[in-house]
Structures are given as C-alpha cells and as structure tokens.
C-alpha positions as CSV (number, residue, x, y, z in Angstrom):
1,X,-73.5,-73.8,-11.5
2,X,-76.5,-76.1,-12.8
3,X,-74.4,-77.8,-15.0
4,X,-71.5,-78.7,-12.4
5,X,-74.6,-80.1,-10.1
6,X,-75.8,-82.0,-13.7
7,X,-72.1,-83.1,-14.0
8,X,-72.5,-84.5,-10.6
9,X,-75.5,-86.3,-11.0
10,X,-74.0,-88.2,-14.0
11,X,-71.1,-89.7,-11.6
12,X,-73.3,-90.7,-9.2
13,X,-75.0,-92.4,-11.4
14,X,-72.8,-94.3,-13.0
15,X,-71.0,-95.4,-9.9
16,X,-74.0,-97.0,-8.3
17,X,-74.1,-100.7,-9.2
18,X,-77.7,-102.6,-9.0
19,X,-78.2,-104.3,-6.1
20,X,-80.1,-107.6,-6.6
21,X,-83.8,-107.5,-6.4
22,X,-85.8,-110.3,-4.3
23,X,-89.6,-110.4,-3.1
24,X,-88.3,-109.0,0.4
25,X,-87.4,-105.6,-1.1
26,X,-89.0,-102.4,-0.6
27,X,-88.9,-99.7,-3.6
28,X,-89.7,-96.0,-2.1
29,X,-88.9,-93.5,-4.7
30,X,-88.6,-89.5,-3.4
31,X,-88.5,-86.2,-5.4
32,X,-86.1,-83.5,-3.0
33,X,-85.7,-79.7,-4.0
34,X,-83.0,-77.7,-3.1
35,X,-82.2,-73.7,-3.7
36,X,-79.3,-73.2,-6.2
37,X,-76.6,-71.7,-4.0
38,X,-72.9,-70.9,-4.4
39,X,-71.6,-74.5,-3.8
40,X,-73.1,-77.1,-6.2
41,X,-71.9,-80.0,-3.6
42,X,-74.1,-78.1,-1.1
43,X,-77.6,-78.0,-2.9
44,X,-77.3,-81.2,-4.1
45,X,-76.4,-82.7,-0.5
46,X,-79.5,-81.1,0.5
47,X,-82.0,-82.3,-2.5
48,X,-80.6,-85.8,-2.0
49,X,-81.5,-85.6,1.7
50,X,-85.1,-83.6,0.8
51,X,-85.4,-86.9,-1.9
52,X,-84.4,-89.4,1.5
53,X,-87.8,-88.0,3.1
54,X,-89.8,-88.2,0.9
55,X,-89.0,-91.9,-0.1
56,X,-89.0,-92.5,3.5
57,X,-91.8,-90.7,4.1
58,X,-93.4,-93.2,1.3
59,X,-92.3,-96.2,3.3
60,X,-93.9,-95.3,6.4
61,X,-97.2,-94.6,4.9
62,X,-97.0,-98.1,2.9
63,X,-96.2,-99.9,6.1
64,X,-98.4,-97.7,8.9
65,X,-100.8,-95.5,7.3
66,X,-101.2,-92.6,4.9
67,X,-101.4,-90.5,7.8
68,X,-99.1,-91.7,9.6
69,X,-96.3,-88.8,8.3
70,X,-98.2,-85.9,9.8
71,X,-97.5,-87.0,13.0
72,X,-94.7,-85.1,14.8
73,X,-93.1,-87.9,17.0
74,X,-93.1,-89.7,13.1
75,X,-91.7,-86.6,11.3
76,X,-89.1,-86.4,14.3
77,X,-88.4,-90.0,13.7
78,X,-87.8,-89.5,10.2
79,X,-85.0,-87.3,10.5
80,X,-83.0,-89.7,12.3
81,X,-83.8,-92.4,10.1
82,X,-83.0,-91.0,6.6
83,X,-79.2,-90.4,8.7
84,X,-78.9,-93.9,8.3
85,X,-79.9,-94.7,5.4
86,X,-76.6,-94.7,2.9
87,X,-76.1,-93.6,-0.5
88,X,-75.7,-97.3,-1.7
89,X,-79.2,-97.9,-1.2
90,X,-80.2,-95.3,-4.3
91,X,-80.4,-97.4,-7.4
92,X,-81.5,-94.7,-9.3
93,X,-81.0,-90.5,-9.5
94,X,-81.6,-87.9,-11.7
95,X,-81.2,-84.5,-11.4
96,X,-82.9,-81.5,-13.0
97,X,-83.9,-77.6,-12.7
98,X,-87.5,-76.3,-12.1
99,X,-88.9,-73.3,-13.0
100,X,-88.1,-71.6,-9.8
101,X,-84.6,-71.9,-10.2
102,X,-84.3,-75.2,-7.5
103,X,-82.3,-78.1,-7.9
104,X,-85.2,-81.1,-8.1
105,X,-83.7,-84.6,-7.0
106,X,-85.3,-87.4,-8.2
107,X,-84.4,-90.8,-6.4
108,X,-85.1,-94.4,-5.7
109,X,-83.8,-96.3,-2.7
110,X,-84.1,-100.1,-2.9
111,X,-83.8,-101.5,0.7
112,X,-84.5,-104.5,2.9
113,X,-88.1,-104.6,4.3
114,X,-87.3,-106.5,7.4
115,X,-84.3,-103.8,7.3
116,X,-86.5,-100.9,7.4
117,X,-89.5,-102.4,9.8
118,X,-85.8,-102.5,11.7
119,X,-85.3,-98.7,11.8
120,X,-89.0,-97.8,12.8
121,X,-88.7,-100.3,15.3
122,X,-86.0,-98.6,17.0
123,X,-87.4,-95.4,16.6
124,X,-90.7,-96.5,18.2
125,X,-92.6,-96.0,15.5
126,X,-92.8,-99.3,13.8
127,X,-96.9,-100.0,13.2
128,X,-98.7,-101.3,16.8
129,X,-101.6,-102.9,15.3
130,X,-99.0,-105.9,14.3
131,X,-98.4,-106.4,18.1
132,X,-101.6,-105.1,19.7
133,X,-103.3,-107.9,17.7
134,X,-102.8,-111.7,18.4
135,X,-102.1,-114.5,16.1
136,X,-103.0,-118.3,16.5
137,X,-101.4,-120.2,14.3
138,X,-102.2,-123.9,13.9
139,X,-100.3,-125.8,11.2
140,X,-99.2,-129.5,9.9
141,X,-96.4,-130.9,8.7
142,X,-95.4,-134.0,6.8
143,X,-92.8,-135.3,6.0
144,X,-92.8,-138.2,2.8
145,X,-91.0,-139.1,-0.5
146,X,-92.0,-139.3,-3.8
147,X,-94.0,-142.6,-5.1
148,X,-91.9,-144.6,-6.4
149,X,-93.6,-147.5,-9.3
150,X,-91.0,-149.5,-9.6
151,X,-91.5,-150.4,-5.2
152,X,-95.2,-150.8,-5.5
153,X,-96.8,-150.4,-1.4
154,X,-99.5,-152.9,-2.1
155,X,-100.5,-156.1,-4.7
156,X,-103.4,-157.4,-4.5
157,X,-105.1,-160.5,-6.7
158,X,-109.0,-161.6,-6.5
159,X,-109.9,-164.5,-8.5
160,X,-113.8,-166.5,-8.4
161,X,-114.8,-169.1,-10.0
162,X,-118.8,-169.9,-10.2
163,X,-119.8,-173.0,-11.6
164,X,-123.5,-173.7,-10.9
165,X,-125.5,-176.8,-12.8
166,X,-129.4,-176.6,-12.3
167,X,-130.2,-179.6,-14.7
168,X,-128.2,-182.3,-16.6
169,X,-130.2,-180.6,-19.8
170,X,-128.5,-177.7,-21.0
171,X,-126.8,-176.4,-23.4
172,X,-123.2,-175.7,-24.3
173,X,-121.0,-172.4,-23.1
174,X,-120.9,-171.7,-26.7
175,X,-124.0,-170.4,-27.3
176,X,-123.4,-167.4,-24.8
177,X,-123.5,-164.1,-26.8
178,X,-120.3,-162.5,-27.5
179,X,-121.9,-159.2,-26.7
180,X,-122.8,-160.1,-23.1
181,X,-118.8,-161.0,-22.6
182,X,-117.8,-157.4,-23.7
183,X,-120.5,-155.3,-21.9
184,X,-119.8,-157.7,-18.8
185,X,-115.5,-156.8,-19.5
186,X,-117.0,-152.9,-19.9
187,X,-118.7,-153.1,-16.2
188,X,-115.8,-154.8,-14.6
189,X,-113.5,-152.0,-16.1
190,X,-115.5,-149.3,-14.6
191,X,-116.0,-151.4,-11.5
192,X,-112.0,-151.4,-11.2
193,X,-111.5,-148.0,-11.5
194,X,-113.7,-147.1,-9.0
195,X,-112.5,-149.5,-6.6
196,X,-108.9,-148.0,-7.2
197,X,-110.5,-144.2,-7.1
198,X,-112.1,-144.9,-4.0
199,X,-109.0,-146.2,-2.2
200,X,-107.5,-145.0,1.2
201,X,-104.9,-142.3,0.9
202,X,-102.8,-139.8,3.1
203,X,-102.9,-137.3,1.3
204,X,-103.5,-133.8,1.4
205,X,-105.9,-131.9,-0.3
206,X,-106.1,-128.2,-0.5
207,X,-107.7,-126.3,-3.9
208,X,-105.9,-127.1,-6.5
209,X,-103.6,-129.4,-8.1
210,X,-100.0,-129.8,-7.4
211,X,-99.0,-132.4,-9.5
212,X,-95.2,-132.5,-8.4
213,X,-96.5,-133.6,-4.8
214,X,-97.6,-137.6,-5.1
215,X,-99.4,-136.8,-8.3
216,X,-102.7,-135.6,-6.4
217,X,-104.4,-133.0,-5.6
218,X,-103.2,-130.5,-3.3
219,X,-106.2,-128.7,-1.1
220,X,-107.7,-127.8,2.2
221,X,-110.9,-129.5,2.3
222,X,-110.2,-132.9,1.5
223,X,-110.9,-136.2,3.5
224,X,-107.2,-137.5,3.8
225,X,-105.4,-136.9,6.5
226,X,-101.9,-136.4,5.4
227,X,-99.5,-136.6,2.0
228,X,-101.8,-137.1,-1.3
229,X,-101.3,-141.2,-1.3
230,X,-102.9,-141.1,-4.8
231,X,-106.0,-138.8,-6.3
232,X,-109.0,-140.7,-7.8
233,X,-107.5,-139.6,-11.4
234,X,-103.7,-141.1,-10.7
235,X,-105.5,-144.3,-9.4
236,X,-107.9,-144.7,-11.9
237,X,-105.2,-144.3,-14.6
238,X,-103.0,-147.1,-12.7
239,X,-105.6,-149.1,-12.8
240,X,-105.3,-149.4,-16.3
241,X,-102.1,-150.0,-15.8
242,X,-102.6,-152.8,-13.5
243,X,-103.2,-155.7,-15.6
244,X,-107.1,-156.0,-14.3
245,X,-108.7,-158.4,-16.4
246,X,-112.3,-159.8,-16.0
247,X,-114.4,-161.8,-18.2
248,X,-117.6,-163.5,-17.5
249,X,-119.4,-166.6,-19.5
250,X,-122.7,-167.1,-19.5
251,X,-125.1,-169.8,-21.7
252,X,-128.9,-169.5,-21.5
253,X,-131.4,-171.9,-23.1
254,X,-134.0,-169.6,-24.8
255,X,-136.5,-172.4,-25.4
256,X,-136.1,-174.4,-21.8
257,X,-136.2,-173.6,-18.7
258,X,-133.0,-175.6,-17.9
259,X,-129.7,-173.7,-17.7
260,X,-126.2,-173.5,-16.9
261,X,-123.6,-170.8,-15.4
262,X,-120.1,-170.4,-15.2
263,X,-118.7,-167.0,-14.2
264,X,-114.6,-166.8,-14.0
265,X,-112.8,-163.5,-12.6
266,X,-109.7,-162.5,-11.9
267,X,-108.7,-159.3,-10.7
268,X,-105.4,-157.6,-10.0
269,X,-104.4,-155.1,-8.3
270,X,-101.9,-152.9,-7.4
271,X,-101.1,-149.8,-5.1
272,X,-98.4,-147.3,-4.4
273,X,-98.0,-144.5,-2.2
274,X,-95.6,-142.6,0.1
275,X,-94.7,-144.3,3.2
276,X,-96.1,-141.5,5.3
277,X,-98.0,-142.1,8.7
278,X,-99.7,-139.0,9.1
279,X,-98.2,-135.3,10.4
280,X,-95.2,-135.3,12.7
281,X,-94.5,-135.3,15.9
282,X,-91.8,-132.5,15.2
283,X,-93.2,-129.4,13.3
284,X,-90.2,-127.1,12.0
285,X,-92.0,-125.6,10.0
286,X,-94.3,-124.4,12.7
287,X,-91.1,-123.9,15.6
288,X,-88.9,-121.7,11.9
289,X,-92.9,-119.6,12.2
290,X,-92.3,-118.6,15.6
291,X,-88.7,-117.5,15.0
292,X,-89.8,-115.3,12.1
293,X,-92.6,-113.6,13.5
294,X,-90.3,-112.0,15.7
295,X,-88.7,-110.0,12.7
296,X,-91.9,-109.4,11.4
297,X,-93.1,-107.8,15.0
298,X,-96.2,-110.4,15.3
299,X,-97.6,-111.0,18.7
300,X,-98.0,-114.8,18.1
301,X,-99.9,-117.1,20.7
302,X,-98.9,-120.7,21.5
303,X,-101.2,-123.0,20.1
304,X,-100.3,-126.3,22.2
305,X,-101.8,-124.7,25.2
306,X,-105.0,-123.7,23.9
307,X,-105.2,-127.2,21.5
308,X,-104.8,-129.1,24.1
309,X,-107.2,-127.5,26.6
310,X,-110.1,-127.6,23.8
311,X,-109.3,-131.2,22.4
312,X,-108.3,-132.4,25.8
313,X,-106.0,-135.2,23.9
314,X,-108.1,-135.5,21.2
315,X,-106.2,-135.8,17.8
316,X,-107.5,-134.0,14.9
317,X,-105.3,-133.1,11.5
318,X,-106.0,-129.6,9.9
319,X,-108.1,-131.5,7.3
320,X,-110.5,-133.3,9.7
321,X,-110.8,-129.9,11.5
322,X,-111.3,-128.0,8.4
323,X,-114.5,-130.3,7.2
324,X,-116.0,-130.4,10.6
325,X,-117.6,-128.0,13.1
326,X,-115.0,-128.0,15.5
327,X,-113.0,-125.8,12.9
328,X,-115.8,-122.7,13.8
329,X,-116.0,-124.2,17.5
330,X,-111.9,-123.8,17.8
331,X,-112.1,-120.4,16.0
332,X,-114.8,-118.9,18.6
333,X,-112.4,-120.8,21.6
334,X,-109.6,-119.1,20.2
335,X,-111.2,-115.5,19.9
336,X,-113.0,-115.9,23.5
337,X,-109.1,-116.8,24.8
338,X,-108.1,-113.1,22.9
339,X,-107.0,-114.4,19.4
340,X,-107.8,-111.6,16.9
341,X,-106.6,-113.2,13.8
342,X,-106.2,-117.4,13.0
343,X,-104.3,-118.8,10.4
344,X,-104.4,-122.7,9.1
345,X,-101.9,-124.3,6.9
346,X,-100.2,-127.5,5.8
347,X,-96.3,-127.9,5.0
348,X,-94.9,-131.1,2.9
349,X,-91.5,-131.9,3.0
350,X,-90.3,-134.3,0.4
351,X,-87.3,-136.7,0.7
352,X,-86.3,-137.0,-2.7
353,X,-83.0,-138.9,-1.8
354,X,-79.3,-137.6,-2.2
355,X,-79.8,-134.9,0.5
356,X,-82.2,-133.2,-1.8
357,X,-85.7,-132.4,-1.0
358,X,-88.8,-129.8,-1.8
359,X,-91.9,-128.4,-0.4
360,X,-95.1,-126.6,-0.1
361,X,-96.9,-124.7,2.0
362,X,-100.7,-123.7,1.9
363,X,-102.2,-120.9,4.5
364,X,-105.3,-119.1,5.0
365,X,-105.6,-116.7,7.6
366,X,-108.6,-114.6,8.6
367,X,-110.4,-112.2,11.2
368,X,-112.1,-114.6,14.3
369,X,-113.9,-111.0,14.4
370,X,-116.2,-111.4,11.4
371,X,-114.4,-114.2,9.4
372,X,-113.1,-111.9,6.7
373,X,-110.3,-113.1,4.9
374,X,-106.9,-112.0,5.4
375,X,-104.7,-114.1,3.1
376,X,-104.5,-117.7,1.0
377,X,-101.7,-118.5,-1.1
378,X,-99.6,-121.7,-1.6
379,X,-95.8,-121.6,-2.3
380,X,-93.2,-124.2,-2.8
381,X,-89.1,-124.3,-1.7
382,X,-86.4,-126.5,-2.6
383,X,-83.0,-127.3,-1.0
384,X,-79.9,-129.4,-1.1
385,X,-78.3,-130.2,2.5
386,X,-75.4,-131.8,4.5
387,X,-77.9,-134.3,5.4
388,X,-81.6,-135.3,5.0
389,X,-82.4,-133.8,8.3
390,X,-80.4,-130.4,7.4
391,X,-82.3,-130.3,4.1
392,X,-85.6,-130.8,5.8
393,X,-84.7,-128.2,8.2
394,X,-83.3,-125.2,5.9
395,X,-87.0,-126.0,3.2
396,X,-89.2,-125.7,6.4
397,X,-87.1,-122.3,7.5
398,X,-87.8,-120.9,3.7
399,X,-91.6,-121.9,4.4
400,X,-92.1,-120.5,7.3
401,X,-90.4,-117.3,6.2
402,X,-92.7,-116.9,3.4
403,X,-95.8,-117.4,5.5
404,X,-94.2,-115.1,7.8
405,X,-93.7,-112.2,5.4
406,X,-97.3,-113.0,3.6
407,X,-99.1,-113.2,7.1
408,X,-97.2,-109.9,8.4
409,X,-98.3,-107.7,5.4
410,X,-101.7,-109.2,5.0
411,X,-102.1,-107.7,8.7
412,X,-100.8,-104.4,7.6
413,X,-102.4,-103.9,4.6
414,X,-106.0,-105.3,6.9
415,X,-105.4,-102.1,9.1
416,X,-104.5,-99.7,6.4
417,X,-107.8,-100.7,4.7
418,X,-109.5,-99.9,8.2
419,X,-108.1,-97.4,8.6
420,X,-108.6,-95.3,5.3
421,X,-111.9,-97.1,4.5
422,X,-113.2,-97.6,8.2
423,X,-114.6,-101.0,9.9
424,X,-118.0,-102.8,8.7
425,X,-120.5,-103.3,11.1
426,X,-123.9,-104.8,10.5
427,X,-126.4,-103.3,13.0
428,X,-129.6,-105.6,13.2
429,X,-133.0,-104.1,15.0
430,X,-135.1,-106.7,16.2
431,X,-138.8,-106.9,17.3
432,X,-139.9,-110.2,18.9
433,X,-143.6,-109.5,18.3
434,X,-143.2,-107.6,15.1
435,X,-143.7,-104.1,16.4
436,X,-140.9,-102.5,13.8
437,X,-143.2,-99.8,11.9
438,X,-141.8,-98.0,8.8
439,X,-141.8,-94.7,11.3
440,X,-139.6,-96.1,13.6
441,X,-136.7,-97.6,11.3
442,X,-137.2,-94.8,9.0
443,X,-136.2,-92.4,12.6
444,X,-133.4,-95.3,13.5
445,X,-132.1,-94.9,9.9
446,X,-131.5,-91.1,10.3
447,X,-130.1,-91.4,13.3
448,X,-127.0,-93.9,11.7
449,X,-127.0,-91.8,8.7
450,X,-126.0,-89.0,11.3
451,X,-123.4,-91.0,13.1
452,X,-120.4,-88.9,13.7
453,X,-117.8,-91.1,12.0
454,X,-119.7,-93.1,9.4
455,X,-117.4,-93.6,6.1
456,X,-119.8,-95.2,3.8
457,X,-123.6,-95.3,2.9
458,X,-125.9,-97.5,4.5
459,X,-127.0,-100.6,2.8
460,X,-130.0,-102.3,3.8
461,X,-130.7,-105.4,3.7
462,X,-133.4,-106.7,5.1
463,X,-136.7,-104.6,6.1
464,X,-139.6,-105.6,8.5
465,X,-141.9,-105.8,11.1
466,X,-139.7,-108.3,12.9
467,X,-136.0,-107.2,11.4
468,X,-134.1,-104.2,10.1
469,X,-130.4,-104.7,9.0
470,X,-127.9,-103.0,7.8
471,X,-124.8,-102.7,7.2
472,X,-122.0,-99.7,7.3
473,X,-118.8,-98.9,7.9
474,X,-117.3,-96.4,10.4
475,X,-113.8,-95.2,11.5
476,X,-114.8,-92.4,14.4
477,X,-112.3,-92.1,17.3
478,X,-115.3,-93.3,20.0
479,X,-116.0,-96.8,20.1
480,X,-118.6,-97.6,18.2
481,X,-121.0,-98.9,20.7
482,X,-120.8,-95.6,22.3
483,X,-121.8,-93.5,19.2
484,X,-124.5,-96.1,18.9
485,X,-125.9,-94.8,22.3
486,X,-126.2,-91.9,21.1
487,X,-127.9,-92.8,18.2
488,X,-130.4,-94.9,20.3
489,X,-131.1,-91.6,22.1
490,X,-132.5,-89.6,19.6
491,X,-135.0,-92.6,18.8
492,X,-138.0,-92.0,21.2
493,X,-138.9,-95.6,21.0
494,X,-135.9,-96.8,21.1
495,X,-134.7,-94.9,24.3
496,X,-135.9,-98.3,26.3
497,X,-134.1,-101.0,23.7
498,X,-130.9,-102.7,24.4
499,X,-128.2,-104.5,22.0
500,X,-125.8,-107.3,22.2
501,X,-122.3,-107.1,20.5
502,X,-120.7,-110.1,18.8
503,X,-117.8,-109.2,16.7
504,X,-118.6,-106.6,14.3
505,X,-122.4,-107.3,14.4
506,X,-124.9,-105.4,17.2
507,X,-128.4,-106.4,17.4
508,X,-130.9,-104.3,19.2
509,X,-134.0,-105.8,20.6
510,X,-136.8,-103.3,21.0
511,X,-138.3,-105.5,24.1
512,X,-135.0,-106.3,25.6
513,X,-132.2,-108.8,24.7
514,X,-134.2,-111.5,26.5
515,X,-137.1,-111.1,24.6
516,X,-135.5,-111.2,21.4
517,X,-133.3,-114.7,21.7
C-alpha cells in the first residue's frame, strides 16, 4: 500500500513542470498527514489537502498575522480557499511514512500574490489594516532624454584684456617670472571648475548615484528641481574638456617704483544638459499608482485636493519641499486631514529615441504618527513601445507597480510588527516648577511597569525634577490612553494631573496641561 502511494508521488512529480518565478510570487510550503487506509488514491487526496492548509495557513499568517489562523471565520475561510487552489500550483511534493503509520505530504505551492490577496479578499478576510489606514501619496515625474555632447545646450566665451601704464619708465614683459604664469594658469583652472560645478541644473538628487540618469547624482535632498542637468563631478570633468585656457603676464620693477601690467584671458565655456523644464503637467506615474493600489487593497487619498488647499497655488517640487519646513508642515496637514501613512517619490522617464526609453523611481514612505520609517528603495524599468508616448506610458505602469507592491507590504509587514511586538509610546511626566521627587516617578514607574498589556521593558530616558521620560511598547486590547488612566489612579499625586496626546507620545503635566506649555 505505501509503496503504490510512493509510486504515486513519483508521477506527480514528474508531471509538474516549473512555473516561472518573478518578485510577485508567494512560496508557502505545507506538511499534510493522512491515515494509511485501503485506497492509496484516498490518503494521498487527503495529505495533499491536509498539505493545502497548512501552506495556506502559512500565507495568511505572512500576509495578516501569526494569529490570524486561530480564528474561526479564518479557519472557515480556509477550507473554501484551499478548493480553489489547483494542483498546478505545487512545484514541489514528496511523500513519505512516519512512525505512526501516516502518509506525511510534504508540498510547496508557488502562486500569484496579488492572486492570493484575491482569494482572502473574497472570502472577507483579506488584512483591514491596508484599508482602515490612509495613504497620501505625493510624487514627481519628469520626463527628459539623455545628454547628448555632440548638441552641446550652451557655449559660452569670456575674454579681457588689461593693459594699464603707470609711468613711461618701466621695464619689459619679459622680466615677469615664469612661475607667476603657471600658479596664475593653476588658479584660473580651479576657478573654471568651480564655476562649471556650481552651475544651474534640473536635476534630481536623491542618495546615491545613478550614473545612467544624465551622469549625476540621483537623491532626495538635493537643490535642483528636476532631471540631474549635470553633477558638480560631470561638470568639473567637462570643464577640462572645454578648451578653458587662461594665462596672465605680469612685469614688476624690483628696484623702482614705476611699473607696468598686462593681464590677457580668455575663457570658454561649454554646457550640456537635458532639455527638461521641470516635472510635468501629466503624472502617469502617479494616475498607473492609483490604479494599482486597488489590487493591492490600499485606501489611497487624493493629493490635489489637499495640495492645493495647503499651497493655495503655490508651486513647490518634491525637492524644494523635502529641504524646507513645509515638508513637516504638509506631513502634520496631512495627518490632521486623517492621513496615517505619507509617501514621497520622484519618477524619470527617459526618451532615448527609437521608441525606447528607461526609468527610475525613488520612494520613502513613513508613519505621520511618529515618523517611523516604513520603506525607501529606488528601482529602475525599461521598455520598447508603438510610440514615444506608449513607451512612456507602459515604464511609468511598471513603476508605479513596483511602488505599489513595496508600499503594500511595507504596510503589512508595519502591522505584523505591531502587532507581535506591540506599539511604542514615549510617556513624558512634566513638572513646571520642578516638583518631580524620586518618590513620585519611582510610584509612576510601577504603575507602567504594571500596565496590563505592556510588551517590553521600560527604558528611561531622561530623569528629573522637571521631566521623566520613557519609553515602552504595548499591544493591550484598551486604548492606551485608557490603561493610562488607570495607571494615573494608583499615583496619589498624580490623581489631579492631566496629559495631552500627540501621535504616539503622551505628556502629563502634574499642574495641569496649561501650566506645563
């Protein structure tokens, strides 16, 4: 009988071709046991299905909790969903016989994520916290071509000539040193190069270089306002390469006080960049976003209206936001207007002729709750289309699925954390005249150390007369302001004091909010 069910675990093997891997698939393996009976087609059915579960089972844990299984409406969704899942989507089996005489399956089932978000979604349990939560997104696109040296954008040529006679004594221009020409040549080279490194550029800067895209750097803090027109390292090299020459001739009489000058310059030079104006008007990137957050189950917020009720026309670029306050002001706009998580980014969309083109995409996404980071990556596409247009069009849609897929799981894997670990909180007790004795923290300390709920130690970081802070984490099912009540409440002194909340940090004044702003 065992070897008939071995026999059959060989077939099955060897009929199941590899289906092609990609970054969107899900690998859940599943061990399923089954009592040897009569029928060897029977067992094994029923370990294959027992193997289903539990790589199901493995799935729903990876994409709503670790928990999440022990729940009965889950467990009842399961059973409909491992129906539906078909044998093509086990790339791997193996069968075997335990000590206990049971058939043990061992299996692993490659499928689709956006596939199996699919099937939890329409058995209403696909993860809330995705929806409950909102997302402001606010994101740049630009649209260029590569710099091309043989069209150079700008030439520009300086030339001087100083000729200045104080007296008709004087002596020849050949008595000039020919070590003042070379160190004057040595500071009009450096000169040069700065000018050139200091030049006006679109670009964009974000953290690191990308040398593909206009041979700059490619980060999120920099000055320029659009495509990387030309880094201070590219320019300074062309500089060289500009044919900048600049000598100066000077003659003084050591042993008179009569002299004579004559300074000649000349100075070329020349500038290239992408002929890009700054982001555009039309955003595919941004408008392919939307789209996809649907399959990923992302409550996603529009962004014109609450831009343009902030900046009231004001036009600001990601990167002029980004190294200004209104970046934290438009953050704390965007929470107070119910925007739980915000996430920044840049695409660039190359031209680079032939209906061919490429492009990048940076994000960063974080909490507007307490700033903590969510996700920041950079990845780059490439297409051919039917036209320039189409090809723009199908490199922003594999963009803005990737930021899609990374912002969707950073968000999942940001409430699994919570919800094994618990949420930080740092809880700040605040005297405005100093009246914080070591008695009274020492009391308020037992009290959180008692806090039905707390998942962590606490860590103090600050102790005085004026301030005691610390910081903790807790996952209890009561809100945590609540449980804090109660902690307050066993604190005789602290029976009287009242607290502000502001994200994930409380602080309590002894004497009364008022008293402690």
């Amino acid at each position: 009988m065992f070897k008939k069910l071995l026999s059959a675990t060989v077939t099955i093997c060897f009929l199941i071709a590899p289906i092609a891997a990609s970054a969107e698939m899900l690998e859940l393996s599943g061990i399923g046991k089954a009592r040897i009976g009569s029928s060897a087609s029977a067992t094994k059915t029923e370990a294959i299905r027992n193997a289903k579960r539990s790589a199901v089972e493995e799935g729903v844990a990876k994409l709503i909790g670790p928990s999440a299984a022990n729940d009965p409406k889950v467990r009842a969704a399961i059973d409909k969903i491992i129906i539906q899942i078909n044998d093509n989507k086990i790339v791997s089996s193996k069968g075997s016989k335990d000590n206990d005489d049971n058939y043990e399956q061992h299996i692993t089932l490659r499928i689709d994520e956006l596939e199996f978000l699919k099937l939890l979604q329409t058995q209403g349990i696909a993860p809330t916290g995705d929806r409950l939560y909102k997302i402001l997104v606010v994101m740049d696109e630009y649209h260029t071509t590569p710099t091309d040296r043989q069209k150079p954008l700008k030439e520009v040529v300086e030339y001087s000539h100083d000729k200045t006679a104080t007296s008709a004594a004087s002596l020849s221009a050949s008595q000039s040193s020919a070590s003042d020409t070379r160190a004057a040549a040595r500071a009009s080279s450096s000169g040069s190069a700065n000018y050139a490194a200091g030049g006006q550029s679109s670009g964009y800067s974000s953290g690191g270089s990308y040398g593909r895209y206009g041979g700059g750097g490619y980060s999120s803090g920099g000055q320029s306002s659009g495509y990387v027109a030309g880094s201070a390292r590219q320019k300074s090299s062309a500089s060289a390469e500009y044919s900048q020459q600049k000598a100066e001739a000077s003659s003084v009489d050591q042993s008179s006080f009569d002299q004579k000058k004559d300074i000649v310059s000349f100075k070329k030079l020349v500038e290239y960049q992408p002929q890009n104006t700054g982001p555009e008007k039309e955003n595919l990137t941004y408008a392919a976003l939307m789209r996809e957050a649907r399959k990923f189950d992302l409550s996603m917020m529009d962004n014109s209206m609450l831009r343009s009720q902030y900046f009231r026309g004001k036009a600001l670029t990601i990167q002029e936001m980004d190294s200004s306050p209104e970046l934290a002001n438009y953050v704390g706009f965007a929470r107070k207007n119910k925007a739980d998580y915000f996430m920044m980014g840049n695409s660039i969309i190359r031209d680079l002729g032939g209906n061919q083109c490429d492009g990048v995409v940076s994000l960063k996404a974080f909490s507007t709750e307490d700033s903590e980071l969510l996700a920041a990556d950079m990845h780059n596409e490439s297409a051919r289309g039917t036209s320039s247009d189409d090809c723009r069009a199908t490199v922003a849609n594999k963009l803005a699925y990737f930021v899609g897929k990374k912002l969707g799981s950073s968000i999942k894997d940001f409430h699994r954390q919570r919800e094994v670990s618990g949420k930080e909180y740092t809880v700040v007790l605040l005297s405005a005249v100093g009246d914080l004795t070591g008695r009274m923290t020492s009391s308020f300390s037992r009290g959180l150390q008692n806090l039905k709920g707390l998942n962590s130690k606490l860590n103090v970081r600050n102790s005085s007369a004026r301030e005691y802070e610390v910081s903790l984490a807790y996952k209890g099912e009561a809100p945590f302001a609540d449980a804090l009540n109660d902690v307050l409440d066993t604190v005789p002194a602290l029976k009287q004091a009242d607290y502000q909340v502001n994200g994930t940090r409380v602080e309590i004044c002894l004497e009364g909010p008022r008293r402690c702003k």
